[in-house]
C-alpha positions in Angstrom: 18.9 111.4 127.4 18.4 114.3 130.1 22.2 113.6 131.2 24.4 113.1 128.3 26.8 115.5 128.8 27.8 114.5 132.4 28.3 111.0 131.4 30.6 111.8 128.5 32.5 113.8 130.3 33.2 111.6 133.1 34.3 109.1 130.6 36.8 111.2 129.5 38.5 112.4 132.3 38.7 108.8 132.8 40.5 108.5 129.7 42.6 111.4 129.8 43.9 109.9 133.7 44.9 106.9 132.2 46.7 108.1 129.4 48.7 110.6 131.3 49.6 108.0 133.6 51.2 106.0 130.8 52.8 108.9 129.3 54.7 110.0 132.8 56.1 106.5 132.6 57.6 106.2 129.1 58.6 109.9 129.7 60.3 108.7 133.0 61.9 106.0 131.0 63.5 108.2 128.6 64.8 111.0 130.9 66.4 107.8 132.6 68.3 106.4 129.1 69.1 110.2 128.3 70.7 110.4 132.0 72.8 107.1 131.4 74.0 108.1 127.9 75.3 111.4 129.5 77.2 109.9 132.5 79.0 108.0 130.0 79.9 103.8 129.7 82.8 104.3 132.2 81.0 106.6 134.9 79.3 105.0 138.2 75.4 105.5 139.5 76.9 106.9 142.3 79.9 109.3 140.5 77.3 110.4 138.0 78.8 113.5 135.9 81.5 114.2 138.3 82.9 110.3 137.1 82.3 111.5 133.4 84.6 114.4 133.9 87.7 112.2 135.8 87.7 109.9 132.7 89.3 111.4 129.1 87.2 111.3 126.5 89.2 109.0 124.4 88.8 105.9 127.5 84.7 106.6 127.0 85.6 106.2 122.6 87.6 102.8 123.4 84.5 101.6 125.9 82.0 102.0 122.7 84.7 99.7 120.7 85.0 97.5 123.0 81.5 96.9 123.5 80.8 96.9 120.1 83.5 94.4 118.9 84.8 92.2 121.4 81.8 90.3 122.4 82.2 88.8 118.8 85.0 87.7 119.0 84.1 86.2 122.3 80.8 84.5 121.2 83.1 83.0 118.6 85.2 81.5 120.7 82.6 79.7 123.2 81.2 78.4 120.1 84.3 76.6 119.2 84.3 75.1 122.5 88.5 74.8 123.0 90.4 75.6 125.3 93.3 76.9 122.8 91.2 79.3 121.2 89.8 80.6 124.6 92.6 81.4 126.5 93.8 83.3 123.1 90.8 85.2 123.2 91.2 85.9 127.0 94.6 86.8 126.5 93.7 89.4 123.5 91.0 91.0 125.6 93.2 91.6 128.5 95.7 93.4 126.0 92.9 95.6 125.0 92.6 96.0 129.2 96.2 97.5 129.3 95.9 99.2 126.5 92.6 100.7 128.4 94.9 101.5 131.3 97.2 103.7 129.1 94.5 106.0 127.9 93.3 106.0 131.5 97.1 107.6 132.5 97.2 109.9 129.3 94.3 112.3 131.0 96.5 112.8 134.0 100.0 111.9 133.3 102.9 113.7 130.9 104.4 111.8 128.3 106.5 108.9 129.2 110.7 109.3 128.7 111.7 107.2 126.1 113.5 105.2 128.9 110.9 104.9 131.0 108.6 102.8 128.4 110.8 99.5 129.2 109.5 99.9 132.9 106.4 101.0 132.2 105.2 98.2 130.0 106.7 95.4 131.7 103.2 94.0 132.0 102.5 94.1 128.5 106.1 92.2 127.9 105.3 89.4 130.3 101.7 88.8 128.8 103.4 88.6 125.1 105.9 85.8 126.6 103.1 83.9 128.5 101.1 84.2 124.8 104.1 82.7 123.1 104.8 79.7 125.4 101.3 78.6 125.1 102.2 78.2 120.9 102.5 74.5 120.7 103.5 73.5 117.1 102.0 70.0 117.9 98.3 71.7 118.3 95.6 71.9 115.7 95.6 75.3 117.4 98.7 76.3 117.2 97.8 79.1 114.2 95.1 80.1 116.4 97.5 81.3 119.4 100.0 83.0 116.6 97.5 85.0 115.7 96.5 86.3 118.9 100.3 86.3 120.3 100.5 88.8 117.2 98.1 90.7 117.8 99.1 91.6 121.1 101.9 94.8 119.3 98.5 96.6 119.2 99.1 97.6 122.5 102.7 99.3 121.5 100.6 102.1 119.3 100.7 104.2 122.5 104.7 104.5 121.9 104.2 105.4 117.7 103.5 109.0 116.1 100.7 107.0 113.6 98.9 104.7 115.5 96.9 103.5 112.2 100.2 102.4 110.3 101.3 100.4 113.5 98.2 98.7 113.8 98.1 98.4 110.1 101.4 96.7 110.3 99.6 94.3 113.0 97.4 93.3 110.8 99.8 92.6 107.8 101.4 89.9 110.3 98.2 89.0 111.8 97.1 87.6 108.2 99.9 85.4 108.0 98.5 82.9 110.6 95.0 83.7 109.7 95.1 82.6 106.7 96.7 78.9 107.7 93.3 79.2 109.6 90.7 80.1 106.9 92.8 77.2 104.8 91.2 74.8 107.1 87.7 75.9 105.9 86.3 74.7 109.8 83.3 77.2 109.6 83.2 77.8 113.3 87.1 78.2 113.5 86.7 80.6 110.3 84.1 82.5 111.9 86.3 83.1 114.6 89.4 84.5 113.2 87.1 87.0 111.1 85.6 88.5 113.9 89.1 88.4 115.4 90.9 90.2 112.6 87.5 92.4 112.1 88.4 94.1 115.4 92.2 94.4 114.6 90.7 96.5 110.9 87.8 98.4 113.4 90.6 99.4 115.6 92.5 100.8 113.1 90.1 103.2 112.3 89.2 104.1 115.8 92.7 105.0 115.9 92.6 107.0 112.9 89.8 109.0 113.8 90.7 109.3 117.8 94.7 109.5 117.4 95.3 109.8 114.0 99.0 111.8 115.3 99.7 109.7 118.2 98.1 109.7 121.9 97.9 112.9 123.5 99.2 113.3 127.0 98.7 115.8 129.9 102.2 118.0 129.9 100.8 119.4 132.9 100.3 116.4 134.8 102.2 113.9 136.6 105.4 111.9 135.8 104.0 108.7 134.2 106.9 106.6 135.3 106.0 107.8 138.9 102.0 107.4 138.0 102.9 103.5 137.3 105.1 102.8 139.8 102.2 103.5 141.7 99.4 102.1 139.7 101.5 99.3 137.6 99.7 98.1 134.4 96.9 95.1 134.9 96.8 96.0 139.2 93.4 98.6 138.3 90.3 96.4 138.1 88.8 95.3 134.7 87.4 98.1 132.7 87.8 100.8 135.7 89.6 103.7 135.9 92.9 104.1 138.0 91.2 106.9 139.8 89.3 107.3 143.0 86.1 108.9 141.7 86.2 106.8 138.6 86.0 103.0 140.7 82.8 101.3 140.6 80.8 99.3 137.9 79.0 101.6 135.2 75.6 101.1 134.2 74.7 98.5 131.6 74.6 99.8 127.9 70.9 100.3 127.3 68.8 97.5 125.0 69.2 99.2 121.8 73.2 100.0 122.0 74.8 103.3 121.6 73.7 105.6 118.6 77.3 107.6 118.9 79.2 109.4 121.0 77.2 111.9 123.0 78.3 116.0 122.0 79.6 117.0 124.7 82.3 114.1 125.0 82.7 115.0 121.4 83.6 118.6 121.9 85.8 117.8 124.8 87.9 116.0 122.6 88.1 117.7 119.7 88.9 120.9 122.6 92.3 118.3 123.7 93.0 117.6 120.6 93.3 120.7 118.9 96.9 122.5 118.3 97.7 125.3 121.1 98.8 128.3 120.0 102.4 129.1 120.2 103.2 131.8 122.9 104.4 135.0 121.4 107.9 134.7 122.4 108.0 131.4 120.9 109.7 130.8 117.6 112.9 130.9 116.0 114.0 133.9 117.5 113.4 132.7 121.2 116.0 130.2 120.1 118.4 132.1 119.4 118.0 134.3 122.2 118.8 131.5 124.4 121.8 130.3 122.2 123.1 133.9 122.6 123.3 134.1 126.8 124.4 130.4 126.3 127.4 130.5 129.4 130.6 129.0 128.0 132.5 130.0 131.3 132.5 126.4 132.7 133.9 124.4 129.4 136.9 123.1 129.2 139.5 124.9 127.5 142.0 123.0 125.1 145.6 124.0 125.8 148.4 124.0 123.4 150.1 121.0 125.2 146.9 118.9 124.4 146.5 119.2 121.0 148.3 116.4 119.2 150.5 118.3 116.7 151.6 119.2 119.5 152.5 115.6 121.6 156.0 114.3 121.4 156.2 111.4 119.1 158.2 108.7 121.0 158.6 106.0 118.7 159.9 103.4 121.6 156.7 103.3 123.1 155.2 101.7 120.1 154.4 98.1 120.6 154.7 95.5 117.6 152.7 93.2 117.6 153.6 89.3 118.3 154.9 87.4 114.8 152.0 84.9 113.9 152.6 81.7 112.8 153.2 81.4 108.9 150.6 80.2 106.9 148.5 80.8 103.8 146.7 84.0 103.6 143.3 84.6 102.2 145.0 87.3 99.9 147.5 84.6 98.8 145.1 82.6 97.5 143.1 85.3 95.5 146.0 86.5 93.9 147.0 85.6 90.2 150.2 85.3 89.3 153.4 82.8 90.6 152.9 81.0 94.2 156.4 79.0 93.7 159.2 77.9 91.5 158.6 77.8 87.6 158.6 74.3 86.0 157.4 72.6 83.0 156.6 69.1 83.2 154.8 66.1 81.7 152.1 64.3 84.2 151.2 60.9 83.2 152.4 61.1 79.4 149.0 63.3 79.0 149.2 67.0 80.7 152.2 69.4 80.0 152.0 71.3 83.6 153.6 74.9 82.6 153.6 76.9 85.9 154.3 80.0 87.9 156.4 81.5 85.4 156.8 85.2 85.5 158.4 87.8 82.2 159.3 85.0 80.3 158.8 83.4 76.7 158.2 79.4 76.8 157.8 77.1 73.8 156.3 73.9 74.1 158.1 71.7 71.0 157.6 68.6 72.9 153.7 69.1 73.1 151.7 66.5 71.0 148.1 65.9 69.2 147.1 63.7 72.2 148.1 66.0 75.4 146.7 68.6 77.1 148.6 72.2 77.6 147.8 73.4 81.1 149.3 77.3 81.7 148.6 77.9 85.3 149.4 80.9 88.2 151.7 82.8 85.2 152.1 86.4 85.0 153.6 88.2 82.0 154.5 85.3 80.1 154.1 84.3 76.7 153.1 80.4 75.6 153.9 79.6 72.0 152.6 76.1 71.1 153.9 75.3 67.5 152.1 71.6 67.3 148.9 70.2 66.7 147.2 69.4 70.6 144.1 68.2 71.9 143.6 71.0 74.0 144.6 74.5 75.8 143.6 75.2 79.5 144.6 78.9 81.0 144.3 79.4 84.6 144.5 81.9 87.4 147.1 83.9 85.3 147.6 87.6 84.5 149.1 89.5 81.4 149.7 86.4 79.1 149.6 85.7 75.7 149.3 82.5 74.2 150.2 80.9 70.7 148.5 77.7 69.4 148.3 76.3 66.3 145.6 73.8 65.8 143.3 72.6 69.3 141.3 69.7 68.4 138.8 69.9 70.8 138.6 73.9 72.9 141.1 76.6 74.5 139.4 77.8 77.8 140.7 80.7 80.1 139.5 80.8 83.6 140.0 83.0 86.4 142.5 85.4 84.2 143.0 88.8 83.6 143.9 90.5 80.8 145.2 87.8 78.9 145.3 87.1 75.0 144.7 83.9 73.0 145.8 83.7 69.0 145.0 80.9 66.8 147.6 81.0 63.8 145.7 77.6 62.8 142.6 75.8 63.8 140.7 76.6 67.0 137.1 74.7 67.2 135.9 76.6 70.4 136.9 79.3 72.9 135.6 79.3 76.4 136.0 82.1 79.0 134.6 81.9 82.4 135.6 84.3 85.3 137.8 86.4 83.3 138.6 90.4 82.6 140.1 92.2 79.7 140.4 88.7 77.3 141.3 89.0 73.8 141.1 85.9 70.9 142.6 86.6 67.7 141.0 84.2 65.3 142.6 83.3 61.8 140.9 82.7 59.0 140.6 79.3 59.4 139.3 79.4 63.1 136.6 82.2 61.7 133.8 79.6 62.7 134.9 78.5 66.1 132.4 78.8 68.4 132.9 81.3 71.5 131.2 80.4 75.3 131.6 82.9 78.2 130.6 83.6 81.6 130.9 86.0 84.5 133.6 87.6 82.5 133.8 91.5 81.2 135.9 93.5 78.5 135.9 90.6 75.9 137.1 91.2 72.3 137.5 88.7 69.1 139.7 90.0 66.9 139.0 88.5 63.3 140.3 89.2 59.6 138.5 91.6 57.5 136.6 89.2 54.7 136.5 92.3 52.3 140.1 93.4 53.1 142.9 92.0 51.4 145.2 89.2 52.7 148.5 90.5 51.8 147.2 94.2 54.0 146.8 92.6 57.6 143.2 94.1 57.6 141.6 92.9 61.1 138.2 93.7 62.6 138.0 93.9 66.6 134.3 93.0 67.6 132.7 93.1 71.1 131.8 89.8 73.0 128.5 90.8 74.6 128.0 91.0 78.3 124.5 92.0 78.3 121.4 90.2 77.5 117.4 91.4 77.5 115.4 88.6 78.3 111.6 88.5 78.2 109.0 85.8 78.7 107.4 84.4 75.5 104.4 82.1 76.3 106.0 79.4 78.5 109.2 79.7 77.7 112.0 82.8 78.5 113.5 84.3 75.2 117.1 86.0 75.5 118.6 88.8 73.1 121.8 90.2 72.8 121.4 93.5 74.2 120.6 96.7 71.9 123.9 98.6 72.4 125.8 95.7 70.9 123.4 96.8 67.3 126.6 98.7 66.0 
């Protein structure tokens, strides 16, 4: 009781010690995790801040996707257990590598020439034909290694002006083969091409929010054709940079991952990214400026002697070509009209042959009820057919007009142009197939016959007028239509005339 105070105080000095020490450590820790995030994923121990500053910002962005996506797809794949879907895997990731590589070169090297690309990513060619050649369309995996052989293009968004769209378009392919896989329905195998195509959609929109316009290169630096020569692609260790200061194995990401991209890697690439001013002789008129002292004292001048109006024509020096052998031309073939002498003949008591006649007028009185009339390769001629036959063909013939008077069964007209057809008796059916500018004149009695075409164009029937008289010669000309609306009507597919035909 006489020494309270003493006592109590002691005690908590005591306490105060202990808690102090605890609080040095957890504020040691943290100062330590701060430290790390600032050097950056890519930055040695030993390079600290000066590392940071050797590496573009947009390498440290790729770094957080990778870690953040990849060892998905990775786990995935060791949980399958096969060898197929492994090496795909491997073979993916060490795209993403070169790709890695590229951004590493854009921080110091200009753009590549558009020639030099085929050199420059001769790596990336020979891993996409080692990716195809492992495809073995025997293997339960052989959609598996599509997918990842596709996948590879990724790496060509350093050569496009919107790296989203090209990945995009990656992805559009990508789905072809991964669906073949979900259609399995093999959860482990489905589990793997999800997280696979879940880092083709996250690196889309990295790209879209860390070269939304393309990569941006150093025009101040290096020749990148000279830079790679050098360094080629896939010859830098995994994951490091190309450069001296930047070699060594960064830290481990700390336990609770990365919350974002720190500020100051944030400001240094929005400071790259952003559009430099013009200079203020720039523009238009610097253009012209230069096209103005343009030197046109070294062209070549054009003398009157070289123009050609001006060249003697020498019509011996001409040289004719050598006489091919004589045959049948395409054009001969395509062409309506006579290919030989004209003849009219009866085949096998049944088909009157009338062909290749040419401006003349041809009656068929021998023609009968139970023969055929066939008018073939006759130009400007006219067919008058005065019996009763069983039918009327017209083929590959131009300007002709033909006369029947009863057909039992149908008059057809194929491959003809401009050719006519009257029925002075009974006609049952018409048929026109592959034929321009036909006309039928149908008599009164033929007013019912029934009327069949296809492919053909500028079709007319020509009837009698029913509320004309007889005696007058009153006709009506009437349209055969060519076009059609069709429209689907429950299960089936219902076809109208079309609407300009109303009239």
């Amino acid at each position: 009781r006489s020494h309270p105070w003493p006592l109590s105080e002691g005690r908590c000095h005591s306490s105060m010690a202990v808690n102090l020490a605890q609080f040095e450590s957890v504020l040691a820790r943290l100062e330590s995790v701060a430290e790390r995030l600032e050097k950056g994923t890519s930055g040695g121990a030993a390079a600290g801040s000066a590392a940071a500053e050797d590496v573009p910002p947009i390498v440290l962005a790729f770094d957080m996707f990778m870690q953040g996506k990849i060892p998905a797809v990775e786990g995935a794949a060791k949980d399958l257990n096969s060898k197929d879907v492994t090496e795909a895997t491997e073979i993916y990731v060490e795209g993403l590598r070169l790709l890695r590589e590229l951004f590493v070169a854009s921080g110091g090297c200009q753009k590549p020439q558009e020639g030099d690309w085929g050199k420059i990513l001769g790596p990336v060619m020979e891993l996409g034909q080692k990716a195809q050649k492992a495809c073995d369309s025997r293997s339960d995996f052989f959609q598996h290694r599509k997918a990842s052989a596709e996948s590879l293009n990724v790496i060509m968004l350093v050569t496009s002006p919107s790296p989203p769209g090209h990945v995009q378009s990656i992805l559009e392919t990508f789905d072809f083969h991964a669906n073949k896989v979900l259609q399995k329905k093999v959860d482990k195998e489905t589990a793997w091409i999800k997280a696979f195509k879940e880092s083709l959609k996250e690196l889309k929109d990295w790209c879209a929010e860390n070269c939304k316009m393309g990569v941006i290169w150093n025009v101040k630096g290096k020749a990148a054709l000279d830079y790679f020569t050098a360094h080629p692609l896939g010859a830098a260790p995994s994951g490091a940079a190309p450069k001296a200061k930047g070699k060594g194995k960064g830290p481990p990401p700390p336990k609770g991952g990365f919350v974002g991209m720190p500020e100051e890697v944030k400001a240094k690439l929005k400071a790259e990214t952003a559009p430099k001013a013009a200079p203020a002789a720039g523009g238009m008129s610097a253009v012209f400026n230069a096209i103005g002292g343009f030197d046109t004292g070294k062209l070549k001048k054009v003398t009157d002697d070289m123009k050609t109006k001006n060249q003697p024509k020498e019509e011996s020096q001409v040289i004719k070509a050598a006489p091919k052998a004589a045959g049948p031309s395409k054009s001969a073939f395509s062409k309506r009209g006579p290919k030989g002498e004209p003849k009219k003949e009866l085949q096998k008591d049944i088909n009157w042959m009338v062909e290749n006649y040419d401006g003349e007028r041809v009656v068929m009185d021998d023609a009968e009820m139970k023969q055929l009339v066939v008018i073939l390769n006759c130009c400007n001629t006219t067919v008058h057919i005065p019996n009763k036959v069983k039918s009327i063909c017209v083929d590959s013939c131009e300007k002709v007009n033909v006369l029947c008077q009863d057909v039992i069964s149908a008059v057809e007209l194929v491959n003809c142009d401009r050719c006519q057809m009257q029925a002075l008796g009974k006609v049952v059916a018409v048929a026109i197939d592959k034929c321009d500018g036909v006309n039928v004149w149908l008599s009164k009695a033929s007013v019912d016959a029934e009327i069949t075409a296809s492919k053909s164009s500028e079709m007319n029937v020509t009837i009698p007028d029913p509320d004309g008289k007889e005696e007058d010669g009153d006709l009506i000309e009437i349209a055969i239509p060519e076009q059609f609306v069709s429209r689907v009507v429950g299960k089936k597919l219902k076809t109208e005339v079309s609407g300009i035909y109303s009239g």
